[in-house]
N, C-alpha and C positions, 0 to 999 in steps of 0.2 A: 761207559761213557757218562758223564755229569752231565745233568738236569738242573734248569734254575727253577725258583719261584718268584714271578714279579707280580706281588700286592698292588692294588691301586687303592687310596684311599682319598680320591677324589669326592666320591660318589655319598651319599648319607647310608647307602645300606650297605656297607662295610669295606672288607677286606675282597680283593679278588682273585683266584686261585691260579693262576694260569701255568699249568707245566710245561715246560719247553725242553726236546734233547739238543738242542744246538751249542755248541763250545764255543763256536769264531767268532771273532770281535763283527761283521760284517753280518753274518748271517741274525745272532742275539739281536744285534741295531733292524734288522727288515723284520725280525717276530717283533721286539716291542711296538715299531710305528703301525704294521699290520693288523696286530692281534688287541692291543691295549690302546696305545693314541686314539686310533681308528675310529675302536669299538664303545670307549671309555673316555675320551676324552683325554689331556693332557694330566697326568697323576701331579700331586703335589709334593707326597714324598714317593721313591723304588728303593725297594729293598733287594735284595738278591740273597739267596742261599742253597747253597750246595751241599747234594744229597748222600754225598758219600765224607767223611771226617778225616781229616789228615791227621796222620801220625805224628806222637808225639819223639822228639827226637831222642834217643838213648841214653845219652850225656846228660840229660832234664837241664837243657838249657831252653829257653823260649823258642818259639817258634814265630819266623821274622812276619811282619806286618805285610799285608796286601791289602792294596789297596781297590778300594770300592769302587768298578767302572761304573756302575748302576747309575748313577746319576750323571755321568757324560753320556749316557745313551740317549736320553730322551730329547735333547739338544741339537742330535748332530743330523743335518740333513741330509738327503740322498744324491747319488749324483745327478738324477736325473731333474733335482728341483733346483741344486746349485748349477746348474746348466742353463737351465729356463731363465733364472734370477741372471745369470749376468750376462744373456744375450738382451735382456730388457732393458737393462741397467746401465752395460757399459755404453760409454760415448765413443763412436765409435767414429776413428781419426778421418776415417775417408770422407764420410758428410758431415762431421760435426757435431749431430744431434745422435740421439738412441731409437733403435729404429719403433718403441714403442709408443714415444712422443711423434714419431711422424705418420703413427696410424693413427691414433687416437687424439692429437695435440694434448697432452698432458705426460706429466712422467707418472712411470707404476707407481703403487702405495706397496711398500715393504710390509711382509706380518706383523713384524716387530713395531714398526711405526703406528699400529692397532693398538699392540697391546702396552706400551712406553707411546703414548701420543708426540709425535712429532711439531715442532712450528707450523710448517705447513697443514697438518690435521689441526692444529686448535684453531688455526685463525678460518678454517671451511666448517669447522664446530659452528662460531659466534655468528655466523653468517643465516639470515634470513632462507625459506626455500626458495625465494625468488630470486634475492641476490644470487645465492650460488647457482642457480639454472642461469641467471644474463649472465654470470662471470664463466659457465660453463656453455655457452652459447658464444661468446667471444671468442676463447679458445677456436673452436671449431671454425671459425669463419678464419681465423690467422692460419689455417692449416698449411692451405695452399700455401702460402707465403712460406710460412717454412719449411714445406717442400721444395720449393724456387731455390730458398736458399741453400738448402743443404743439395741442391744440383749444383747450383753458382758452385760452391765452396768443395767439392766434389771433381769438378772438374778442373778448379784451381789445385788440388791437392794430386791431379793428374801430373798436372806438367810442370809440378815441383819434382814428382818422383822423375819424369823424363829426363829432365835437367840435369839431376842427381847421377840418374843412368851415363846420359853423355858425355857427360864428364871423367867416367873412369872408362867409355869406350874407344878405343883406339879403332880409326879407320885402315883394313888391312888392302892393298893395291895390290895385282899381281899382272907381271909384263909378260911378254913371250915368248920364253928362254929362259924362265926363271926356274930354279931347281927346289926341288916341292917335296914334302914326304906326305904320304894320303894316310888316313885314318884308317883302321884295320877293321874289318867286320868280324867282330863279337860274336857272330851267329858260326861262326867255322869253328871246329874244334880245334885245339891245339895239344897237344901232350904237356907242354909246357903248361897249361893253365895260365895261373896269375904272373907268373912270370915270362910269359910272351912279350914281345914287344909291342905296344901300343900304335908306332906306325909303320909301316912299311914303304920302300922306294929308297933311294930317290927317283921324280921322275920329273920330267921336264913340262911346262906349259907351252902347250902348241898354240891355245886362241882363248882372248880372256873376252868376257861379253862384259855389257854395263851392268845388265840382273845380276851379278855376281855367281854365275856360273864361267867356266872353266873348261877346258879340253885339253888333257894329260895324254902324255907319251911317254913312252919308257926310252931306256938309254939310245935303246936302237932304231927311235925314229918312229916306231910302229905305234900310231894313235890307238886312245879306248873308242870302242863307238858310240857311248854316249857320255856329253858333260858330267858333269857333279859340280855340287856345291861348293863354294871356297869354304865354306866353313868348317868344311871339313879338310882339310890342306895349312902344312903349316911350310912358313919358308925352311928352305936348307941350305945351312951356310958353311961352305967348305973350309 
């Protein structure tokens, strides 16, 4: 099994030796963030090298180029922080706002907007400590407010979706005589498997209630003893 070597030469006292047996693209990315980032801070150049020498080909033609993942490793974040970053981040349709502005009334600071300073960082830079305490003391007191509204706007975003819904729901009636097939229960085995039939009957509607329940009979007149759901019943049309 291959072995890398990843240098760090961030540090003024030199090289850093660090052996690793790992191969996979996933596992190499959790040894450098672990073992190196970590411990060592962010390197400014990785090298990699492997411990065993590939063959040279018989023909003494070259041997094709590969290319160096070493430096996409140290970039790529984890899931677990690209998770955290876009539950903070995204705006999120039902209230409006991100649910990190509505604990804190402000939006995150991305790492990157640390390290490449952002608009919003330079102009909280220029800023007095006093200024940015009353501008960060305003915030806080508009909290509520933006909580209010992202309920307002939350509940408005309710009964756009209802609407939405209503509109492709057909309201189904069922009279008392009407000839029905019921939904099969799943839960019985069939030798058939997947190829069973989905409903069985027909049966007839003996008494429809307003709840949307129902009281089936079969051809011969002989009622179930207890209702069921219409919604489970589809019409049958001879």
């Amino acid at each position: 099994m291959s072995s890398y070597w990843w240098p760090s030469t961030i540090l003024p006292s030199g090289w850093r030796h660090v052996p690793s047996r790992m191969s996979l693209k996933s596992q190499v990315t959790r040894f450098v963030k672990n073992n190196i980032i970590c411990r060592y801070g962010m390197p400014e150049n990785a090298h990699h090298r492997q411990c065993f020498q590939p063959k040279q080909p018989h023909d003494g033609s070259a041997m094709p180029a590969v290319q160096d993942p070493a430096p996409q490793l140290c970039s790529i974040p984890s899931e677990d922080e690209r998770s955290r970053r876009s539950c903070q981040q995204e705006l999120r349709t039902s209230v409006g706002a991100t649910p990190y502005s509505l604990v804190y009334g402000m939006e995150a600071v991305l790492p990157v907007e640390v390290e490449i300073p952002s608009l919003r960082i330079l102009s909280q830079t220029q800023l007095e400590e006093a200024e940015w305490a009353q501008a960060r003391y305003e915030q806080l007191n508009f909290i509520d407010e933006k909580r209010l509204a992202a309920l307002c706007h939350g509940q408005l975003y309710q009964r756009r979706i209802e609407r939405a819904y209503n509109k492709k729901a057909r309201p189904r009636t069922f009279q008392p005589g009407d000839l029905v097939l019921k939904k099969r229960n799943m839960a019985l085995s069939d030798p058939r498997g997947k190829f069973a039939p989905s409903y069985e009957g027909p049966y007839v509607v003996k008494k429809a209630f307003s709840g949307g329940a129902i009281i089936l009979a079969d051809m011969d007149g002989e009622e179930f003893r207890s209702p069921i759901n219409s919604d489970s019943v589809i019409k049958y049309h001879v």
